[in-house]
C-alpha positions in Angstrom: 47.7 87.0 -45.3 47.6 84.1 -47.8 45.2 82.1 -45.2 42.9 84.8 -44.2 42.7 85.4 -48.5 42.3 81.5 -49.0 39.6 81.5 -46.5 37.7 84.6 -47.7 37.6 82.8 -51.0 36.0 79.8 -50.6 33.8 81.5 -47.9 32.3 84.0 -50.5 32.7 81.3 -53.5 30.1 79.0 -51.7 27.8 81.6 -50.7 27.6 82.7 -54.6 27.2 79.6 -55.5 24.4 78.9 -53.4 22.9 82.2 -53.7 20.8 83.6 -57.0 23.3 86.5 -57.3 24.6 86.8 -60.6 28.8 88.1 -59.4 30.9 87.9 -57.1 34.5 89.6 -56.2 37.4 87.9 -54.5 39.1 90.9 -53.1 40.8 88.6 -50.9 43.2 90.5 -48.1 45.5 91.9 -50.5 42.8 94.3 -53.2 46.0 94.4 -55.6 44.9 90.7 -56.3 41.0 90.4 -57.3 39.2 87.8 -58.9 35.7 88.0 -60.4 33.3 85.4 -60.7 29.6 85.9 -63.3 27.6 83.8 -63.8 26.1 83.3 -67.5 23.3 82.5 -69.0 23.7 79.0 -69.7 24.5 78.3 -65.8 28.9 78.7 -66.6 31.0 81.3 -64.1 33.4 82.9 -66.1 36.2 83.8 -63.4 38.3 87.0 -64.8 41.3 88.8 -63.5 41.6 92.5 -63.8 38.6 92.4 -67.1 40.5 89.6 -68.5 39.1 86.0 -69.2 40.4 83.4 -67.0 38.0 80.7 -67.2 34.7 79.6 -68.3 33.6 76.6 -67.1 30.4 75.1 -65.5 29.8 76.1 -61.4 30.3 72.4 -60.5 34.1 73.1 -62.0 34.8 75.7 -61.0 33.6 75.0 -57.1 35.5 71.6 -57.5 38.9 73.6 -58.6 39.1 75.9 -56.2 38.5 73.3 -53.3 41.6 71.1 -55.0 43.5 74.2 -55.0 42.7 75.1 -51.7 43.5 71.9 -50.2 46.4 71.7 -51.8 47.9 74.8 -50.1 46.2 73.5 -46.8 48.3 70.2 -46.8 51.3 72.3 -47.6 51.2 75.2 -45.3 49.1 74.7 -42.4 51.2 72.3 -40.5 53.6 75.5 -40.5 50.9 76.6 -37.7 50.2 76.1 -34.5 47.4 74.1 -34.3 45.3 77.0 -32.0 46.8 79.9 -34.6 43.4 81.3 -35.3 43.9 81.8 -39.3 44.4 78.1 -39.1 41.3 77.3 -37.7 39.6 79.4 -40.0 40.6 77.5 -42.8 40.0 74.1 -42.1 36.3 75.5 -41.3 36.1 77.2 -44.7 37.5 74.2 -46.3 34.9 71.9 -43.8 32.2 74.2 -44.6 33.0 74.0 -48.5 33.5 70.2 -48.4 30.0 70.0 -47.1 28.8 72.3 -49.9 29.9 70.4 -52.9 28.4 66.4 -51.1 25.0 68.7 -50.9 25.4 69.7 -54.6 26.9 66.6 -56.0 
């Protein structure tokens, strides 16, 4: 569940951040776990968990920590999988389609 929620995060991350909407909700897999990410005025996301500040930092940070985050749990856990396990795949394209994301933004 963790992969398919890691996946669906940095899928729907980068499409907010690309896109002019101004929220988006990481239900992930699990909905007793949600993330929300606004965007403000002055071009900052403010991510909050369950109405409660988390973060406010500009997108470029916030895109740049989740993909550190995500990569992190990547190197750790995906060797745990066979290398056709199909949440597997689906990650390293997420985390392939993000990295191309932030060289296009950067």
């Amino acid at each position: 569940m963790t992969y398919l929620s890691v996946t669906l995060l940095l899928d729907g991350l980068r499409r907010f951040l690309c896109g002019e909407e101004r929220s988006y909700r990481s239900a992930a897999v699990d909905p007793s776990f949600s993330l929300a990410f606004t965007r403000t005025g002055d071009g900052s996301v403010e991510t909050t968990y369950q109405g409660a500040l988390v973060d406010r930092s500009p997108a470029e940070a916030v895109a740049a920590a989740v993909h550190a985050a995500a990569k992190r749990f990547a190197g750790e856990h995906l060797p745990l999988l066979p290398a056709d396990d199909a949440g597997r795949e689906d990650l390293e394209h997420a985390l392939a389609e993000f990295e191309r994301f932030l060289k296009q933004a950067g």
